[in-house]
C-alpha positions in Angstrom: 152.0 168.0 -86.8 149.1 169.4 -85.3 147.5 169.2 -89.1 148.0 165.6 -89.2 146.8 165.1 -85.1 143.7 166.9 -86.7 142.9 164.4 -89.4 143.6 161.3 -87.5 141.1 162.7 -85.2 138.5 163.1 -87.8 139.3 159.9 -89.5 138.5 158.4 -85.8 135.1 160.1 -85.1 134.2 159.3 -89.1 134.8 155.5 -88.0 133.3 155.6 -85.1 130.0 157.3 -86.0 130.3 154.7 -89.4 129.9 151.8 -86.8 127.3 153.2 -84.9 125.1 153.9 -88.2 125.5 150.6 -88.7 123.6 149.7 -85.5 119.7 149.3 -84.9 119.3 153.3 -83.7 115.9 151.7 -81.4 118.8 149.9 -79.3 120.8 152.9 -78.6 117.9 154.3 -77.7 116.3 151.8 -75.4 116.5 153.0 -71.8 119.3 150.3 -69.9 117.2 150.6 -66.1 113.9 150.7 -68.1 111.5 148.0 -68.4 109.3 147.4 -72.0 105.8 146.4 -71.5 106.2 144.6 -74.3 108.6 142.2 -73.3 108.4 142.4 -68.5 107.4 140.0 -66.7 103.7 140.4 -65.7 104.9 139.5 -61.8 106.4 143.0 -61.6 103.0 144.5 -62.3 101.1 142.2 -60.5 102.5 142.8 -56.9 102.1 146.1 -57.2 97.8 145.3 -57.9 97.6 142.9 -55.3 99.3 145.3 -52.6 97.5 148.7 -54.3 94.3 146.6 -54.1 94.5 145.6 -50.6 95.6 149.2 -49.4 92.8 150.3 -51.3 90.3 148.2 -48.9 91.9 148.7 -45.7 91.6 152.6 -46.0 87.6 152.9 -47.2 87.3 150.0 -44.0 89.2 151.5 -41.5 88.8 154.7 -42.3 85.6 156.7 -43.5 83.3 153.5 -43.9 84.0 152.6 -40.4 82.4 155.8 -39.4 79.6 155.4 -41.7 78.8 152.0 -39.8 79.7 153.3 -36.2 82.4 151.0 -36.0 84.4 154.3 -35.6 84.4 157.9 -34.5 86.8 161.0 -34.7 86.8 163.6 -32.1 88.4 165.4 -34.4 88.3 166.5 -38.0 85.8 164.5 -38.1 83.0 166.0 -40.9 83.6 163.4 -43.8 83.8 160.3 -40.9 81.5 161.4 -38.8 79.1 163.6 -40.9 79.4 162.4 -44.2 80.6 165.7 -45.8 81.7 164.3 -48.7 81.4 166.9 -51.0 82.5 164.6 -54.1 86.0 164.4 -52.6 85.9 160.6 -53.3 87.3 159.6 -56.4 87.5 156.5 -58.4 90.9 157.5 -60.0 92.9 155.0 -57.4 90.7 151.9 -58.8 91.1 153.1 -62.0 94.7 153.4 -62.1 95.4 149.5 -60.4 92.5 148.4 -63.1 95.3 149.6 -66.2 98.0 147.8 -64.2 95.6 144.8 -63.7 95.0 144.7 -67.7 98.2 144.8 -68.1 98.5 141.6 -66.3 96.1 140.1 -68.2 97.2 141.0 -71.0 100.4 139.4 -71.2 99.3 136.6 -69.8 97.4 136.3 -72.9 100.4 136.3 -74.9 102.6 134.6 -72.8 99.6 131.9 -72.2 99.9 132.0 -68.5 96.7 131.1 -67.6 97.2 131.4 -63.8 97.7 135.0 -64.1 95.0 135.3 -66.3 93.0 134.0 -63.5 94.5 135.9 -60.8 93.6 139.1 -62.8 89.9 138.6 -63.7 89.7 137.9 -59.8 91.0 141.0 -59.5 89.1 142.7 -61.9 86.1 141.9 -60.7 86.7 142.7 -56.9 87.8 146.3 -58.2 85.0 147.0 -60.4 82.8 145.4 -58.4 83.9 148.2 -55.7 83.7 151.2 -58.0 79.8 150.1 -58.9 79.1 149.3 -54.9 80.2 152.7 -53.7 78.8 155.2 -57.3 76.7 152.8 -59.4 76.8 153.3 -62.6 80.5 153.5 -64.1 82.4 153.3 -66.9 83.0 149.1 -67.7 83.0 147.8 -70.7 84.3 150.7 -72.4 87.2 151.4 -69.3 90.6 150.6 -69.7 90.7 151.6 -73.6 92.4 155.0 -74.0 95.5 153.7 -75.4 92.9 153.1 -78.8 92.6 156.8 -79.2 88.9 156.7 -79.8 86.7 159.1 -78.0 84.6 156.0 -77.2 87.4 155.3 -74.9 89.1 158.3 -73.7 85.6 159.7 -72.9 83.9 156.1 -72.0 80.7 155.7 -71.6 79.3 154.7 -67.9 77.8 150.9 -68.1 74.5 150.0 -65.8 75.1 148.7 -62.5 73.2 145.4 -63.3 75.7 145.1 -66.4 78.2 145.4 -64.6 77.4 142.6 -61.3 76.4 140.4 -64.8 79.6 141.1 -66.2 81.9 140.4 -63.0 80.0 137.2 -62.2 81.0 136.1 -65.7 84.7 136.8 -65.2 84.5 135.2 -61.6 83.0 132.0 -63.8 85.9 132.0 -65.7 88.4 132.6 -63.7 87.4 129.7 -61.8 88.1 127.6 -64.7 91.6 129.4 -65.7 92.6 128.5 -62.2 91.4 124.7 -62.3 94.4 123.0 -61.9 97.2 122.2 -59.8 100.2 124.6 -59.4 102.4 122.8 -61.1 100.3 122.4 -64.9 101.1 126.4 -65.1 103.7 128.0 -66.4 104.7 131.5 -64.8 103.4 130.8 -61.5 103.7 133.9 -59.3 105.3 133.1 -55.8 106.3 135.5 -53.7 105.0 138.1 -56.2 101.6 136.9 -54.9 101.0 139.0 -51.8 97.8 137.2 -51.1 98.5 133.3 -51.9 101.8 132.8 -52.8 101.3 131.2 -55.8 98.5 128.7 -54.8 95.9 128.9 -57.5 93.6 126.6 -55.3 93.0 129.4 -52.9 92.6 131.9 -55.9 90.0 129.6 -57.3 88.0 129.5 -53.8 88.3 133.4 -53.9 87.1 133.8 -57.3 83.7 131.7 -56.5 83.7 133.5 -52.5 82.9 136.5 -54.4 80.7 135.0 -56.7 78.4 134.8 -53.3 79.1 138.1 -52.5 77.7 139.9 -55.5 74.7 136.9 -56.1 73.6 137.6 -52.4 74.1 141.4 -53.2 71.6 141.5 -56.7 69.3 138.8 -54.7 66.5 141.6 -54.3 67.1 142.5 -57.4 67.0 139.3 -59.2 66.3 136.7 -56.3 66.0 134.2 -59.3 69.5 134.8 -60.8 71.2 134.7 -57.4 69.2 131.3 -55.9 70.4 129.3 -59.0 73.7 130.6 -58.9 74.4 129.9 -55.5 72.9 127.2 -55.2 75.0 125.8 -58.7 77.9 127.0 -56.4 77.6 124.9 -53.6 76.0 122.0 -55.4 79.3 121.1 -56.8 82.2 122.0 -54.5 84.8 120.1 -56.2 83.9 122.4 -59.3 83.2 125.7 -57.5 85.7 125.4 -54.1 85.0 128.5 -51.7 86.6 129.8 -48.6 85.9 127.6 -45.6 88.8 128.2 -43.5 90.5 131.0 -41.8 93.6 129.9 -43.9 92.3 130.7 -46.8 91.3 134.3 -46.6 91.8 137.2 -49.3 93.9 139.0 -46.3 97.0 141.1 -47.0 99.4 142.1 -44.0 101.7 144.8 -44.4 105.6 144.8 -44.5 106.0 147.9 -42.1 108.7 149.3 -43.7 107.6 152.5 -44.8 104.0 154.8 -43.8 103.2 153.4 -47.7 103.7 150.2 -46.7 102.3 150.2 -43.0 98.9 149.8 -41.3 96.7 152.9 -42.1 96.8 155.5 -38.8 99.6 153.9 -37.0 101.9 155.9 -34.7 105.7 154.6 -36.1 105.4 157.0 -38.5 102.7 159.2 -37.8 105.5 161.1 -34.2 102.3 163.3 -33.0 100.0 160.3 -33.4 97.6 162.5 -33.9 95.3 160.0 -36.6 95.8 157.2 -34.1 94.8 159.4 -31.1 91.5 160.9 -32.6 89.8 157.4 -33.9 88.0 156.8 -31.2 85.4 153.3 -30.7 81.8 154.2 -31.5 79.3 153.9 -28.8 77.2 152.4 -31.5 79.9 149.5 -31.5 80.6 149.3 -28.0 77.0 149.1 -26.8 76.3 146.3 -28.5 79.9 144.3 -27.7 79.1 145.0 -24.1 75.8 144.1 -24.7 76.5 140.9 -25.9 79.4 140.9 -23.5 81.2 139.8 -26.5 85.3 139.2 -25.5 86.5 140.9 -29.0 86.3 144.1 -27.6 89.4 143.6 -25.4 91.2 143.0 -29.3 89.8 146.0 -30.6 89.7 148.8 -28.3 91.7 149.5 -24.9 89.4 150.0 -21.8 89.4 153.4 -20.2 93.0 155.3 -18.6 90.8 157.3 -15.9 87.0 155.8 -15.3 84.1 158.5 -14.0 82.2 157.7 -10.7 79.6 159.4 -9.9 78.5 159.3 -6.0 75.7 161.1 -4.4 77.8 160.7 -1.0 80.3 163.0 -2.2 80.5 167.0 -1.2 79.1 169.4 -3.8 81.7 170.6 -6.0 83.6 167.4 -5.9 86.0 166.6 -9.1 89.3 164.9 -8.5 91.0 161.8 -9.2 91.4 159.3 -6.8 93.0 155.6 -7.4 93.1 156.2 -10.9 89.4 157.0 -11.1 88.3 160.4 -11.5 85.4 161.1 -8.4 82.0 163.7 -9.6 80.0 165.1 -7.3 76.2 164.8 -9.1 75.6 168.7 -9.6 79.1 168.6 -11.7 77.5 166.3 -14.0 74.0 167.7 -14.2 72.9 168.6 -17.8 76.0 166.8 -19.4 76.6 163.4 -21.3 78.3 161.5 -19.1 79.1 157.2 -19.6 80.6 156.3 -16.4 80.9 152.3 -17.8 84.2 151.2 -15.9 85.7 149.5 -18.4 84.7 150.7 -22.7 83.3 153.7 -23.4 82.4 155.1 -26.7 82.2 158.1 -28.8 78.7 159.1 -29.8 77.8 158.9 -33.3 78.3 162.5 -35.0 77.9 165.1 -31.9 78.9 168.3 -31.9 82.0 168.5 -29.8 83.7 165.3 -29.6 86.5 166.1 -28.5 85.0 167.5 -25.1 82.9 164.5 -24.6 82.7 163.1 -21.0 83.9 165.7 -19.7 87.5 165.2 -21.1 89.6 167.8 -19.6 91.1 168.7 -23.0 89.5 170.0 -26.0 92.1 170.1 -28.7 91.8 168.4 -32.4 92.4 164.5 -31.6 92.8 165.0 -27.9 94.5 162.8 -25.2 91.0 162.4 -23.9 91.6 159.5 -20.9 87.6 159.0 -20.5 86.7 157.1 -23.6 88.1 154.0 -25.4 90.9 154.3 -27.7 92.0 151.8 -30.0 94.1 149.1 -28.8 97.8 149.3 -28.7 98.4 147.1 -31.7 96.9 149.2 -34.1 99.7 151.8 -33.1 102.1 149.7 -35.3 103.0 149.6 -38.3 102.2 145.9 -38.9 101.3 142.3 -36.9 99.6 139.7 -36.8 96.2 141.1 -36.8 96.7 144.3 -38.6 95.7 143.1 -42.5 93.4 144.2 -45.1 90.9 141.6 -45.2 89.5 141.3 -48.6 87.0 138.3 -48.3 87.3 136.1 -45.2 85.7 132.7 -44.0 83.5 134.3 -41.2 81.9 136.7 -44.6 81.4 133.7 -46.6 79.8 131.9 -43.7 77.3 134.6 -43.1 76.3 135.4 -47.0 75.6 131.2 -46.7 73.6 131.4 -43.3 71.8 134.6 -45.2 70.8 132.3 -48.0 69.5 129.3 -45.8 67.3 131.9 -44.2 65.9 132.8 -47.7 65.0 128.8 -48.1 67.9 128.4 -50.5 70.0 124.8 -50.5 73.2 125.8 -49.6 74.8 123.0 -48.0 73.4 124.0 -44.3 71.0 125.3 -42.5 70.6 128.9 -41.6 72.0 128.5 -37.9 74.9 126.1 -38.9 76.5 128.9 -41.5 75.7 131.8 -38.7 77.6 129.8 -35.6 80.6 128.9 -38.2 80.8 132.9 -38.8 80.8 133.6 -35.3 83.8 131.1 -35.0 85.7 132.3 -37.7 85.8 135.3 -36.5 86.5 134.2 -33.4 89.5 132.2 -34.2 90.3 135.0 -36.3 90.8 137.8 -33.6 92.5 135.4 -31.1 89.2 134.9 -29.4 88.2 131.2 -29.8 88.5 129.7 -26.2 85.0 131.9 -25.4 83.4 131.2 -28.1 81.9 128.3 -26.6 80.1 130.4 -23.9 79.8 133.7 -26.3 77.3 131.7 -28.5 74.8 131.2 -25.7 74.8 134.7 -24.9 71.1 136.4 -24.7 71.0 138.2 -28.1 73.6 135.7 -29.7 71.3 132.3 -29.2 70.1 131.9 -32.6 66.6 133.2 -33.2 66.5 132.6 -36.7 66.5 136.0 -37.6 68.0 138.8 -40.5 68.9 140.6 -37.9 70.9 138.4 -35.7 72.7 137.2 -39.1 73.7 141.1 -40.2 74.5 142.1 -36.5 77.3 139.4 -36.2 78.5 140.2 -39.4 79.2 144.0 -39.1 80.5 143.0 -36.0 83.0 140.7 -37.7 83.6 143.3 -40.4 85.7 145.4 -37.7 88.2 147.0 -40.2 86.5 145.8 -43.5 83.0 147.9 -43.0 82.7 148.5 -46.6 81.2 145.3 -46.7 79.2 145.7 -43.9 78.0 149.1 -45.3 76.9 146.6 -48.5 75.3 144.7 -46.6 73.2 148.3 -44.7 72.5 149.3 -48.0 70.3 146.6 -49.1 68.8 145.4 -46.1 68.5 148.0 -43.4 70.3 146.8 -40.9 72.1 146.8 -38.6 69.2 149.7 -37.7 71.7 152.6 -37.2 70.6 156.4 -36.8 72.6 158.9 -37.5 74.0 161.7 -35.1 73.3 165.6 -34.6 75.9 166.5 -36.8 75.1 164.7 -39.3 73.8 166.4 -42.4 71.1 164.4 -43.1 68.6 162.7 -40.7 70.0 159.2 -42.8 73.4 157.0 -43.5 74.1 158.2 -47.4 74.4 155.1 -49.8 76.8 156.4 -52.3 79.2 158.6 -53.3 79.0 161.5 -55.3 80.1 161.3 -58.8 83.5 163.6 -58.8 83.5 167.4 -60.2 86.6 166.3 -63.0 84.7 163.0 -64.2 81.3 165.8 -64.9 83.4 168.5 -66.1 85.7 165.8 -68.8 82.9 163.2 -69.4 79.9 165.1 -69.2 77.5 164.0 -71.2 78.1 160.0 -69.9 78.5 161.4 -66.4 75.0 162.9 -66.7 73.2 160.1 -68.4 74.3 157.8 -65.7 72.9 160.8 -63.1 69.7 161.0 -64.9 69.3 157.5 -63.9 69.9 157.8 -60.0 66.7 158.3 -58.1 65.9 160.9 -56.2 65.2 160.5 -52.5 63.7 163.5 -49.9 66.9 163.0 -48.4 69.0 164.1 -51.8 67.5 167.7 -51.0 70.0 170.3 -52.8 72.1 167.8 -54.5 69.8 166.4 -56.9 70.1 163.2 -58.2 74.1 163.1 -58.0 73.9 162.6 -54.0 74.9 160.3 -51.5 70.8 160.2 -50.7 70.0 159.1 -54.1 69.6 155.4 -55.1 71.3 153.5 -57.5 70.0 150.4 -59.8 70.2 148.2 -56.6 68.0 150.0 -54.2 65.4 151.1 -56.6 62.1 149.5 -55.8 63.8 147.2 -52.9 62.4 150.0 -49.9 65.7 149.7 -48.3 67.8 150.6 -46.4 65.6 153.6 -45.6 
């Protein structure tokens, strides 16, 4: 019996396995909870570039940028924010990595003939790369994105100039513009709710792609002031050809779900429980000066005013330091040979000094203290999203100012200089909640219209709160706003660059170096040689700016 329960039993696993040799052995071994890029949907890829990208911006602009153009300070840990040690800790590996997904996109929108997506990633391609070349220069382009060939050409790419690469990302913009010509319902595929940014409109999209078509012609226009008048002006000649962003509505601006610290506002406290990289980001007095200056009401949406205000008062008896009705009362000889801002209302952190965290006589000195005598951050940017916490990509009051910046340079843009410069103001003003004083902000002393650079570049770093890489841009190439560094700082001037990264030299070496040998050297580069923050790229040679 058990002889014959034996050889059933085989005869059973010899029929079994004869079936299953019988069977395509790539099916059995096709993962069931896997996806094949050969056959996904390109919306599962997409969403994650559109909400990678957007984090992306929102932590150079809120973060490290923002101490770069004084929008910010940390009393603590502060080197890289406040000091620019950067030491080549940057690197473009994020960008990269979004860019693969991004070509994915593309890709099979090729082959599925989705030409919205198609669209939506050459956008998207071009705001990345057009990053990567803003903040290093030189990069790796046309030959990027390629290592699945196997070539060394790819897997060890070589670094394309800067000018090829604005060239190159204006021609994608150009025809992406095209790919996203019609209405929503002509394409097939459309996106939805997969689309973080527009939801599927490819209207907005198309107004996107030619926004940044401005932002890189205004950004070669000392470069090649000829290239950049005739495309913007072929821009704005036509707008039923070449629609841009014109209303708050539109705006590239992502907000965040909140669900997660991946998913949240950058440096907010729901899931930060010390709150310690909320509590040290302090308002720079760069930033504040100038709002108060201009006694501009957006500083009440930005920054809370101070828990415990300094008085001085010569009336008082030597040796006098207490608090009193929420105010903390100095005699003058506690005060003498000290910093002190006794403004009632903002005050803010100096750019790079040597013991923030002690400034203004805080009575604590710890890493990010609770200091109560200079402005934190508002309460909103605590959580982990709202209505005004977003990464804000491109936005209508940018746009505005690129066009006033263009009028001023005698180029037709559809407006003169002051009508594009009072539209940015209001834009940003509707924008932060802000609009019912705009009225009396624009005939504030400094903010009358002068028809100046300066007045044009001042209003927009101050509408770039949060998005100061473009305002950094914007430093690089003309100089203003006219910032000075701090004591700290380890150079007497704002870097504009980054360093090219240790692994990219060491892997890449020969490209990394070619594109090095073509930096040039400043006095401020000093020990670093070419590959410094100090050193100018393609852009700045020859321009004399910023420094």
């Amino acid at each position: 019996m058990k002889n014959m329960s034996f050889i059933k039993s085989s005869l059973l696993v010899f029929v079994c396995l004869t079936i299953y040799s019988c069977q395509d052995l790539t099916l059995l071994n096709e993962n069931p909870n896997g996806i094949n890029p050969e056959t996904a949907n390109p919306n599962l890829v997409l969403s994650t570039v559109l909400t990678e990208t957007g984090k992306a911006f929102i932590n150079l602009g809120y973060q490290d940028m923002a101490g770069v153009m004084q929008h910010t300070q940390k009393d603590g840990w502060s080197g890289a924010h406040n000091a620019y040690e950067w030491g080549g800790s940057q690197s473009w590996a994020p960008y990269y990595s979004i860019l693969r997904n991004n070509q994915y996109v593309y890709d099979r929108a090729v082959t599925l003939n989705w030409e919205m997506h198609q669209g939506i990633a050459l956008v998207m391609k071009s705001m990345l790369f057009g990053l990567i070349t803003d903040l290093w220069g030189d990069a790796p382009y046309s030959a990027a994105l390629k290592g699945d060939d196997g070539t060394g050409a790819s897997t060890y790419p070589v670094f394309d100039s800067q000018e090829a690469i604005y060239t190159g990302i204006l021609a994608d913009l150009e025809k992406a513009n095209t790919l996203l010509s019609k209405a929503a319902t002509e394409y097939t595929g459309v996106p939805g709710v997969a689309d973080v940014y527009y939801q599927g409109n490819p209207t907005k999209w198309r107004k996107l792609a030619n926004s940044l078509s401005l932002r890189y012609l205004l950004r070669i226009s000392s470069k090649k002031p000829d290239v950049a008048k005739a495309g913007m002006e072929k821009i704005m000649a036509n707008p039923a050809q070449f629609p841009i962003i014109l209303a708050i509505a539109d705006d590239a601006a992502m907000s965040f779900a909140g669900n997660s610290n991946d998913d949240s506002f950058p440096a907010n406290t729901t899931y930060d429980a010390s709150a310690s990289n909320y509590r040290r980001l302090k308002m720079a007095a760069t930033f504040v000066n100038k709002l108060l200056d201009l006694k501009d009401p957006r500083i009440a949406v930005w920054a809370n005013k101070v828990q415990i205000p300094l008085v001085v008062d010569a009336n008082l008896p030597k040796g006098t330091d207490r608090i009193e009705n929420g105010k903390r009362l100095l005699a003058p000889d506690k005060v003498v040979g000290r910093d002190v801002n006794t403004h009632q209302e903002y005050v803010g952190l100096p750019t790079a000094i040597i013991g923030g965290a002690s400034y203004n006589l805080s009575p604590t000195a710890e890493q990010a203290a609770n200091n109560p005598h200079v402005s934190w951050l508002n309460d909103i940017y605590k959580q982990a999203k709202g209505p005004l916490l977003k990464s804000r990509l491109v936005s209508t009051a940018e746009v505005r100012f690129i066009l006033a910046e263009a009028a001023l340079k005698g180029w037709s843009v559809g407006g003169d200089a002051k009508t594009h410069y009072l539209a940015g103001i209001k834009a940003s003003f509707d924008t932060w909640g802000t609009a019912a004083a705009y009225n009396t902000y624009i005939t504030n002393k400094g903010v009358v219209f002068e028809g100046i650079l300066d007045q044009i570049i001042e209003q927009k770093w101050i509408a770039s709160w949060t998005a100061s890489t473009e305002a950094w841009m914007d430093y690089k190439r003309t100089g203003l706003p006219a910032l000075t560094v701090g004591p700290a700082s380890i150079r007497k001037v704002l870097p504009v660059r980054f360093y090219y990264m240790l692994d990219e030299r060491n892997l890449n070496k020969v490209n990394t170096e070619a594109a090095m040998s073509k930096l040039e050297s400043t006095i401020h580069s000093e020990a670093d040689g070419k590959n410094s923050p100090w050193s100018k790229p393609w852009l700045l040679q020859g321009t004399g700016k910023p420094w």
